[in-house]
DSSP file (Angstrom, degrees, kcal/mol; ACC not computed):
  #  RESIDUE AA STRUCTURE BP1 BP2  ACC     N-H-->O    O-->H-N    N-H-->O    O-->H-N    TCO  KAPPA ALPHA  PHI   PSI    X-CA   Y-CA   Z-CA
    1    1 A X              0   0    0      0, 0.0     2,-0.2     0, 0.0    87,-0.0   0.000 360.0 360.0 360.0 128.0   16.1  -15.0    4.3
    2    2 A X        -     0   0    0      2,-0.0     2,-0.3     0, 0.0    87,-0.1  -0.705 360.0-167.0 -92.3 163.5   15.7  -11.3    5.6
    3    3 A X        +     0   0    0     -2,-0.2     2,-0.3    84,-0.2    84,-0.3  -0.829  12.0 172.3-178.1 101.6   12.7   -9.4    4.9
    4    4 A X  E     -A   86   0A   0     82,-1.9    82,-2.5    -2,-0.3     2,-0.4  -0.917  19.2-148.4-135.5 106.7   12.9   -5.6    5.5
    5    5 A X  E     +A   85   0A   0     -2,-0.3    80,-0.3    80,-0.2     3,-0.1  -0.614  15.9 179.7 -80.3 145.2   10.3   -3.3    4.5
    6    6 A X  E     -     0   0A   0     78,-2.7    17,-3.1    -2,-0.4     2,-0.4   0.929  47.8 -26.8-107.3 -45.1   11.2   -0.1    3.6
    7    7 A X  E     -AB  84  22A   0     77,-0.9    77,-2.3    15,-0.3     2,-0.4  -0.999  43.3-165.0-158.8 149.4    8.6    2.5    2.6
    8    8 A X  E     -AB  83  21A   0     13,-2.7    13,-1.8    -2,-0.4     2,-0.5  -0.893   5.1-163.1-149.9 120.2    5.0    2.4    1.0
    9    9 A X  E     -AB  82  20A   0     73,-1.1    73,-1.4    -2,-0.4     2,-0.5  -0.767  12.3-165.9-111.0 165.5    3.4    5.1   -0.4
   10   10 A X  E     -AB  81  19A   0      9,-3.2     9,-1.1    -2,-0.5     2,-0.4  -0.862  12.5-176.4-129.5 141.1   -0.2    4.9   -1.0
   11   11 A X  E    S-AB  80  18A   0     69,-3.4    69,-0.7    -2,-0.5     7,-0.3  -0.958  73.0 -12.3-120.1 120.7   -3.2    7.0   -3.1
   12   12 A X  S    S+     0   0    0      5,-2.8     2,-0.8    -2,-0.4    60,-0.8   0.907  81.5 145.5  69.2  40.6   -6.7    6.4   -3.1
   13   13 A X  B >  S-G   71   0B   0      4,-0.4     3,-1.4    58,-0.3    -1,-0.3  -0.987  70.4 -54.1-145.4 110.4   -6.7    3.2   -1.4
   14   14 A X  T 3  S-     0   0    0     56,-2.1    60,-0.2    -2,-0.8    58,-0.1  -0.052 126.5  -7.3  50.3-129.9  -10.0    2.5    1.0
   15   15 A X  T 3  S+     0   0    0     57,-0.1    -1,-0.2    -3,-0.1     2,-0.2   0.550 113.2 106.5 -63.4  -6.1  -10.2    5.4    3.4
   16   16 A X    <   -     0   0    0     -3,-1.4    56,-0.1     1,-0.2    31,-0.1  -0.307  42.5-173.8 -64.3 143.2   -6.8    7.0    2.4
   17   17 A X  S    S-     0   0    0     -2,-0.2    -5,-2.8    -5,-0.2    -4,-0.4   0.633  74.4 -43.5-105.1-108.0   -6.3   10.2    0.5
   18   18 A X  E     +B   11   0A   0     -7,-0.3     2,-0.5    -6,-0.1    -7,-0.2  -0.980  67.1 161.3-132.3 132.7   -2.3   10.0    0.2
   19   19 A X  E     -B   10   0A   0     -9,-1.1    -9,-3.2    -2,-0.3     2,-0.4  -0.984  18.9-161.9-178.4 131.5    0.1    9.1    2.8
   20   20 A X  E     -B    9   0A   0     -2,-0.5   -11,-0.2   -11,-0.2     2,-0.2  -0.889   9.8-176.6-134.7 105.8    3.5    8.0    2.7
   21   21 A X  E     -B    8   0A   0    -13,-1.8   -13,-2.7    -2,-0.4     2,-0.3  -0.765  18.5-140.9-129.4 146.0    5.2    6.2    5.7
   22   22 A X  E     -B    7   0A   0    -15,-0.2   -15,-0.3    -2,-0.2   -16,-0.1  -0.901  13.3-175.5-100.8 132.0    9.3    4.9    6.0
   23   23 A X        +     0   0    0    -17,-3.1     2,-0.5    -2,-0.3   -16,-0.2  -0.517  46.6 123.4-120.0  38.8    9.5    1.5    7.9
   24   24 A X  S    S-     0   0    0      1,-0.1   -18,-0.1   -18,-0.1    -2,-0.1  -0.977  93.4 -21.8-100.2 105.6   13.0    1.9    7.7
   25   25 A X  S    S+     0   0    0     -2,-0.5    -1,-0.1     2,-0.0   -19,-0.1   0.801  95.9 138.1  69.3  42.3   14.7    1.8   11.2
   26   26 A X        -     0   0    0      1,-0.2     2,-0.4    -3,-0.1    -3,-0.1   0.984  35.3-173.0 -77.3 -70.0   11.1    2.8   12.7
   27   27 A X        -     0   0    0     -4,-0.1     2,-0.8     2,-0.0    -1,-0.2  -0.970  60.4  -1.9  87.3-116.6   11.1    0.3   15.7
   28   28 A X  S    S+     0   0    0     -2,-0.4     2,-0.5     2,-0.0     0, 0.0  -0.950  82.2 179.5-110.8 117.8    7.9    0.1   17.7
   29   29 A X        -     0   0    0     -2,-0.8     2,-0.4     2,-0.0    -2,-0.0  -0.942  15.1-151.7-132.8 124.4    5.6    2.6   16.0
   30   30 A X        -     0   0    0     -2,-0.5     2,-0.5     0, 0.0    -2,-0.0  -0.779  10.5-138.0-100.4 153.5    1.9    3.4   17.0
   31   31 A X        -     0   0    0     -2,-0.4     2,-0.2     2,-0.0    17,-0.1  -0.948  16.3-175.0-104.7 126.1   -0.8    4.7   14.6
   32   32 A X        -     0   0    0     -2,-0.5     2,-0.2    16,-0.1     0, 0.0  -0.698   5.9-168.4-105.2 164.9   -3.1    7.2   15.5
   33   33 A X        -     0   0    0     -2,-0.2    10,-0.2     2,-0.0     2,-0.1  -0.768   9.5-164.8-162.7 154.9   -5.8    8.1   13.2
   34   34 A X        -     0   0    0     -2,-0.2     2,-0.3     9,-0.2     9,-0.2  -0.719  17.5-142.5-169.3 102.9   -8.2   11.2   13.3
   35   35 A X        -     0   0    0      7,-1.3    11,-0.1     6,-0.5     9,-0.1  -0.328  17.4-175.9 -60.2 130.9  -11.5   11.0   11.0
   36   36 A X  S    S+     0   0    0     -2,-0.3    -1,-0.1     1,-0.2     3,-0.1   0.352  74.3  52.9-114.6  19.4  -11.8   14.6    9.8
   37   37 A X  S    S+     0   0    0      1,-0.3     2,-0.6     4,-0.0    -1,-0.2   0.366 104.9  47.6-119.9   3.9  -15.2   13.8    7.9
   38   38 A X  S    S-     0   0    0      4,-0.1    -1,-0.3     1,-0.1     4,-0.2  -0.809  70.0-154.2-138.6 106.5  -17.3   12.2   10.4
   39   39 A X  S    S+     0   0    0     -2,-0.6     3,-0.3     1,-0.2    -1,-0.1   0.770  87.1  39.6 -51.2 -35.0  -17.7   13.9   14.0
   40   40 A X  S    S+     0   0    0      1,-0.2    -1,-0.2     2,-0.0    -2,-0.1   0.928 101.7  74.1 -88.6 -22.3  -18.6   11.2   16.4
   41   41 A X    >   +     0   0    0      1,-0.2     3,-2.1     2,-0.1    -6,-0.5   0.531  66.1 177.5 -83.3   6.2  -16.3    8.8   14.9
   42   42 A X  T 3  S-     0   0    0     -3,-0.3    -7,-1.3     1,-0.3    -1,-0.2  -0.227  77.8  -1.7  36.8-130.5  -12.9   10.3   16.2
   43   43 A X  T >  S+     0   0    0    -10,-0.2     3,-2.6    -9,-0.2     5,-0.4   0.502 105.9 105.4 -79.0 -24.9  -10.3    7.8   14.9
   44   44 A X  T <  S+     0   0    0     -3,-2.1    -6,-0.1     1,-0.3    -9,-0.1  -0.437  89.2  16.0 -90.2 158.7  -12.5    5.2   13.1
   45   45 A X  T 3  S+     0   0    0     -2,-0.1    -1,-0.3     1,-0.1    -2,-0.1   0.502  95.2 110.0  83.9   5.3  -12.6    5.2    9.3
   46   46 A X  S <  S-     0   0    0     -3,-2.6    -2,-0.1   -11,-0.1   -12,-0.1   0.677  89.8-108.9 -82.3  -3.8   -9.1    7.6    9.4
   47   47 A X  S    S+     0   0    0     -4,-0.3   -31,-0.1   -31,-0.1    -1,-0.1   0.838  70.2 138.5  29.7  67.9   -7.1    4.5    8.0
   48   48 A X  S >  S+     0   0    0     -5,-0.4     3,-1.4     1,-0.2     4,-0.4   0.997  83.5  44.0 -56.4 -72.8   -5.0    2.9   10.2
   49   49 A X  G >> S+     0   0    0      1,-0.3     4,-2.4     2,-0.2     3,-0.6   0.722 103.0  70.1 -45.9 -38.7   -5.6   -0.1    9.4
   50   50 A X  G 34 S+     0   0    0      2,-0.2     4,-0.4     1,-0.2    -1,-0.3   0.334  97.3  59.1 -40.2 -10.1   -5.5    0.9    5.4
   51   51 A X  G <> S+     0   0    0     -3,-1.4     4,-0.7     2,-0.1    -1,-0.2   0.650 110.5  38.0 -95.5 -60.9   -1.8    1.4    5.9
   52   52 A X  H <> S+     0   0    0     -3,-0.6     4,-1.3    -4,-0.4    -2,-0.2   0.780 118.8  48.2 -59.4 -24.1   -1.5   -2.2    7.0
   53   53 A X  H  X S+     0   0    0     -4,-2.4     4,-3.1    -5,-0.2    -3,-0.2   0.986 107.4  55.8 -67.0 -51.8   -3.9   -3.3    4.5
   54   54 A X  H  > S+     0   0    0     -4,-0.4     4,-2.4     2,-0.3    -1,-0.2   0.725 104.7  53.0 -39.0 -68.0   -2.2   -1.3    1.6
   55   55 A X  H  X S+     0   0    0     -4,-0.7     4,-1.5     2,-0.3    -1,-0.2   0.960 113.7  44.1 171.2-101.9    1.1   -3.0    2.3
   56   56 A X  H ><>S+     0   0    0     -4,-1.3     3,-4.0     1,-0.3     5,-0.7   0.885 110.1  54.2 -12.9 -91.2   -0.8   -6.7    2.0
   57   57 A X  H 3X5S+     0   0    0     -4,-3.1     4,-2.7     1,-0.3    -2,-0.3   0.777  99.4  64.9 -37.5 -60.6   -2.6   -5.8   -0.9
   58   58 A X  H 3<5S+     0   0    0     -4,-2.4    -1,-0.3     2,-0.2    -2,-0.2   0.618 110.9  32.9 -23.1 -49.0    0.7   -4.9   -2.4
   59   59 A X  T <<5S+     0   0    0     -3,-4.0    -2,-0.2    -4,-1.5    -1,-0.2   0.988 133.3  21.6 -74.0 -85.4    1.9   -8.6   -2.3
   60   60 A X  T  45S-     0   0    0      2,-0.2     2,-0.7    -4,-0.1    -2,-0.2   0.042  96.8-119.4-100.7  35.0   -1.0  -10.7   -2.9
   61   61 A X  S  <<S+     0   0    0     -4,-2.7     2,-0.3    -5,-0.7    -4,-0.1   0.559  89.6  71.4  75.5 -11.5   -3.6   -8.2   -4.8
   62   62 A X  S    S-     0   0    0     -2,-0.7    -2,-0.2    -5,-0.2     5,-0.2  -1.000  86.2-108.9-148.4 165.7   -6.1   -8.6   -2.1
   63   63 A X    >   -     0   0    0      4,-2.8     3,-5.3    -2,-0.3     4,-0.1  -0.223  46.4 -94.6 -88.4 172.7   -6.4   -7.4    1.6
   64   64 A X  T 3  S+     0   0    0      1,-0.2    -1,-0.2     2,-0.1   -11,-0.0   0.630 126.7  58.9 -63.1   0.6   -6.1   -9.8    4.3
   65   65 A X  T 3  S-     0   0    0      2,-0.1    -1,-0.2     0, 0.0    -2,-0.1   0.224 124.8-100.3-113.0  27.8  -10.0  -10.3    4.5
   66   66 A X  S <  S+     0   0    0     -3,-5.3    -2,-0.1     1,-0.2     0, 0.0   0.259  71.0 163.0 101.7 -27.5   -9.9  -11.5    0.6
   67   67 A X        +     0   0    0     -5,-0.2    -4,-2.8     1,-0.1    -1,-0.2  -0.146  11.4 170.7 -56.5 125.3  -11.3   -7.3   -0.4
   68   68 A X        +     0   0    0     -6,-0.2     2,-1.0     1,-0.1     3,-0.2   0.605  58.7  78.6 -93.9 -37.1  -10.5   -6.8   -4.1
   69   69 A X        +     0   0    0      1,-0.2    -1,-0.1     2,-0.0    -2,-0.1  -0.474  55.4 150.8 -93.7  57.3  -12.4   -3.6   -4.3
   70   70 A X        +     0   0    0     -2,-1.0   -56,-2.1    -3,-0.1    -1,-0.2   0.372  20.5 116.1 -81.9 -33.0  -10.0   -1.2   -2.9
   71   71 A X  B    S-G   13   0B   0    -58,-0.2     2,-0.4    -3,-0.2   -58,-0.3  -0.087  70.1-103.4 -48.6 155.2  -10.5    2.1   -4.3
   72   72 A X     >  -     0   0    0    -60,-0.8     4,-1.3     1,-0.1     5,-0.4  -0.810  24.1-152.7 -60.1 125.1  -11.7    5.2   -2.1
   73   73 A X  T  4 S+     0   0    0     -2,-0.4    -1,-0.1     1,-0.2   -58,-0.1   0.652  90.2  53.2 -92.5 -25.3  -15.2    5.8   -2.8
   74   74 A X  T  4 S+     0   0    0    -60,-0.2    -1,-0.2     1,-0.1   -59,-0.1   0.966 117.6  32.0 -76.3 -55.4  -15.0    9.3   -2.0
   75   75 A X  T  4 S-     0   0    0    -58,-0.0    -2,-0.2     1,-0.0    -1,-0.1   0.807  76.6-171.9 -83.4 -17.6  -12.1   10.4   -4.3
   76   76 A X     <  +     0   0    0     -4,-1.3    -3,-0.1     1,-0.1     3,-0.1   0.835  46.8 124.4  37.1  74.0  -13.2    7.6   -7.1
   77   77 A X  S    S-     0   0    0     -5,-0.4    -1,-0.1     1,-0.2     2,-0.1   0.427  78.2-107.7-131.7  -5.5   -9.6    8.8   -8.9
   78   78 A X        -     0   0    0     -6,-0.2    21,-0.2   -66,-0.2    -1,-0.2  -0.133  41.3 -96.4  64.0-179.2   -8.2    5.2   -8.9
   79   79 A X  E     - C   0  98A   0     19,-1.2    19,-1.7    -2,-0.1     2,-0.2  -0.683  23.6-160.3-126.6 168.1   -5.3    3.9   -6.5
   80   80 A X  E     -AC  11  97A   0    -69,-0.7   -69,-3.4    17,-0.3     2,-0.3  -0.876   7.3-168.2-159.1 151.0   -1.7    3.2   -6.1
   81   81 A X  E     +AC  10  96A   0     15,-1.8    15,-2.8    -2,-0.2     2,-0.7  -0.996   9.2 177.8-134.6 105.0    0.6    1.2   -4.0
   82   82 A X  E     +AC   9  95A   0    -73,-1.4   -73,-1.1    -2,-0.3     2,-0.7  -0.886  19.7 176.9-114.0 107.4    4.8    1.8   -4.2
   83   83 A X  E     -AC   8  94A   0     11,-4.7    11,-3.7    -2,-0.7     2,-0.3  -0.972  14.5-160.2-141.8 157.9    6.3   -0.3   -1.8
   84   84 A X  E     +AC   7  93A   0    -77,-2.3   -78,-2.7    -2,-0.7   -77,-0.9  -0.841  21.4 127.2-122.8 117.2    9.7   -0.8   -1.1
   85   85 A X  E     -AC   5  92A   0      7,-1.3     7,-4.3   -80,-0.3     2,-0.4  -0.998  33.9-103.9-176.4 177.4   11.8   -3.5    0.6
   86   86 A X  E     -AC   4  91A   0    -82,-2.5   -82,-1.9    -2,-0.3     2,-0.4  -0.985   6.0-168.2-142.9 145.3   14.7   -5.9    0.8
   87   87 A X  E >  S- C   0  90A   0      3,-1.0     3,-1.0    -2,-0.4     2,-0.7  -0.832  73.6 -51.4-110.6  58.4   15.5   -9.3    0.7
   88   88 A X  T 3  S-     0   0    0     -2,-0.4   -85,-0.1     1,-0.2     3,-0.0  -0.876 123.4 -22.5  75.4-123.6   19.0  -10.2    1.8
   89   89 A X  T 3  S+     0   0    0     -2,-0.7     2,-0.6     1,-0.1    -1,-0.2   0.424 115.3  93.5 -98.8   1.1   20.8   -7.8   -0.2
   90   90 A X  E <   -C   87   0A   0     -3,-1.0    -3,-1.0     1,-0.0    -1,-0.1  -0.878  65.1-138.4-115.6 125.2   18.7   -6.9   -3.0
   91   91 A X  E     -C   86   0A   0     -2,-0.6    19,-0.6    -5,-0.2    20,-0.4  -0.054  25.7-172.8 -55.5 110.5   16.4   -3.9   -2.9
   92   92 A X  E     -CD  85 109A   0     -7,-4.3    -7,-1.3    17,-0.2     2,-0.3  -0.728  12.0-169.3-116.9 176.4   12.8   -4.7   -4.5
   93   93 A X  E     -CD  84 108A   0     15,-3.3    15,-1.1    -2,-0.4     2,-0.4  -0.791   4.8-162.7-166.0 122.3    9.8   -2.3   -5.2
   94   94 A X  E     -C   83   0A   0    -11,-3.7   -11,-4.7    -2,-0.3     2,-0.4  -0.927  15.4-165.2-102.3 141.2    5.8   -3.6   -6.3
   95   95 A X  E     +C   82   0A   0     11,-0.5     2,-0.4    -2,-0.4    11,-0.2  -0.978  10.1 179.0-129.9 112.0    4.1   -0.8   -7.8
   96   96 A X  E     +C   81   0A   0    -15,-2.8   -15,-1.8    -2,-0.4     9,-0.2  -0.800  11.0 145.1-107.0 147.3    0.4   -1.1   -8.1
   97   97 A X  E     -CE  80 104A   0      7,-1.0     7,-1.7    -2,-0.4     2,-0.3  -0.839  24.6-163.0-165.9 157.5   -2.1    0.9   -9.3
   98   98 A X  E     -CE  79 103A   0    -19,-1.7   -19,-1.2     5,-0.3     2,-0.3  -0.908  11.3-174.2-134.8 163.6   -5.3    0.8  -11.2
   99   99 A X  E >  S- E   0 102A   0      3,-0.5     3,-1.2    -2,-0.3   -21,-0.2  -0.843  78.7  -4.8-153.0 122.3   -7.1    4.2  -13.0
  100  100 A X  T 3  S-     0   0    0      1,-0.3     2,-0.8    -2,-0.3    -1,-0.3   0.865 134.4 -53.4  99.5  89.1  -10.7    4.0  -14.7
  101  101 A X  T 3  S+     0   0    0      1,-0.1     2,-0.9    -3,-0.1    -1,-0.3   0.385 113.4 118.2   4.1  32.7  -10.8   -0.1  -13.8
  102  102 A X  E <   -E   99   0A   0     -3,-1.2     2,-0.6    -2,-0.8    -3,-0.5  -0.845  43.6-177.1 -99.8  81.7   -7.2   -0.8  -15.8
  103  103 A X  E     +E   98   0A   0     -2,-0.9    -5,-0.3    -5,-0.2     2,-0.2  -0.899   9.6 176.6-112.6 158.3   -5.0   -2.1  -13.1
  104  104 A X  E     -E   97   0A   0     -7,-1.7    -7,-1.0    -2,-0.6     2,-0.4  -0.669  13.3-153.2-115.8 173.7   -1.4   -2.8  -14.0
  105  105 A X        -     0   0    0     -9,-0.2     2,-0.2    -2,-0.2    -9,-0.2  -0.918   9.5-155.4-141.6 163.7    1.8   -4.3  -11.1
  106  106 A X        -     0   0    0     -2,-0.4     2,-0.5   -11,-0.2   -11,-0.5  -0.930   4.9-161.4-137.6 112.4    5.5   -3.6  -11.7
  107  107 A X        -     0   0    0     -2,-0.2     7,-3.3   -13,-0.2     2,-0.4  -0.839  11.3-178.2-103.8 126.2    7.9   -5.6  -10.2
  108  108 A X  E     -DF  93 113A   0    -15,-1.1   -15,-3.3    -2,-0.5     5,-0.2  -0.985  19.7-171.2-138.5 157.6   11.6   -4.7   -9.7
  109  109 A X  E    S-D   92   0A   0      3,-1.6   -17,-0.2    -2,-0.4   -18,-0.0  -0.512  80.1 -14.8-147.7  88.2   14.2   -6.0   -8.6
  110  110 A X  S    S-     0   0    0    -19,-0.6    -1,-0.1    -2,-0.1   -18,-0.1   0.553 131.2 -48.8  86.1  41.2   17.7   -3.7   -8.1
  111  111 A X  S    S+     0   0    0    -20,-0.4     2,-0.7     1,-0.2   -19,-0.1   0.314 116.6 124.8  82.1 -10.7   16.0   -0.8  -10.3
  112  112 A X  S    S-     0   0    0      1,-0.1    -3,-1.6     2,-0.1     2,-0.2  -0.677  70.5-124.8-110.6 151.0   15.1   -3.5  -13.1
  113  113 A X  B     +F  108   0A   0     -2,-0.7    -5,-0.2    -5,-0.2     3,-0.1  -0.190  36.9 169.3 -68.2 113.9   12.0   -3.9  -14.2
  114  114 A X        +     0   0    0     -7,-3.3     3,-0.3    -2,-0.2     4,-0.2   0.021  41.1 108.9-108.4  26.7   11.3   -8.0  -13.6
  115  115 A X    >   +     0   0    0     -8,-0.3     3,-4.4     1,-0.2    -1,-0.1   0.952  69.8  64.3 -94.3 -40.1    7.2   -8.3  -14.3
  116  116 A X  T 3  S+     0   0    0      1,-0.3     3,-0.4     2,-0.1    -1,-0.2   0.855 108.4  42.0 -65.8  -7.6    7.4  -10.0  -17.3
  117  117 A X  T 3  S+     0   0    0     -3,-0.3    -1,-0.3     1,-0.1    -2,-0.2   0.735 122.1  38.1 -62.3 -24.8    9.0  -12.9  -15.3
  118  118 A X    <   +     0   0    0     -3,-4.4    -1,-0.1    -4,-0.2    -2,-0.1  -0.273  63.8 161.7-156.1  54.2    6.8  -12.7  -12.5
  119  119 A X              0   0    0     -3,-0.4    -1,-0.2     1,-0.3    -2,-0.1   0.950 360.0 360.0 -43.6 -72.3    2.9  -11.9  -14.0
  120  120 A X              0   0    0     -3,-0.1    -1,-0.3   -15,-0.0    -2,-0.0   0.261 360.0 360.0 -14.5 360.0    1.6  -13.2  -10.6
């Protein structure tokens, strides 16, 4: 089995505003980060790591330290997570999102919509 991610865009998820990265044919790719609300803190809190997290969260619904409670506290607009990838030959895409404590997932798989198969 191949595994190739392709793109994830993300809203309102932890320290993030909106930000949309292709992990299609990247290679070796560094993240720089640059907090633009907090002066001594340079890079921490810009969400690097929220990019990886985001990505995680996609899959299993919570980030790799268990955190459920994802939203960005600042923009308090609810979140979403579109991410994109492939599996051998067939193209998937999980779409998360929650709005006003309502979250829903979308699962597809080759443009059709597969979530009632695969509530989990």
């Amino acid at each position: 089995m191949n595994i190739k991610f392709k793109s994830i865009d993300i809203y309102g998820f932890r320290s993030l505003n909106k930000v949309s990265v292709s992990l299609d044919n990247q290679g070796i790719v560094i993240v720089k980060g640059i907090n633009e609300y907090e002066d001594k803190a340079t890079s921490n809190g810009s969400g690097k790591s929220s990019i990886f997290e985001a990505l995680i969260y996609a899959i299993f619904e919570e980030t790799s330290s268990g955190e459920k409670d994802v939203e960005n506290r600042i923009l308090k607009d609810g979140y979403s997570i579109d991410l994109k990838f492939d599996i051998d030959n067939d193209h998937y895409r999980i779409f998360r999102q929650c709005k006003k404590d309502k979250s829903t997932v979308s699962f597809y798989k080759n443009e059709e919509d597969i979530s009632a198969r695969n509530k989990t």
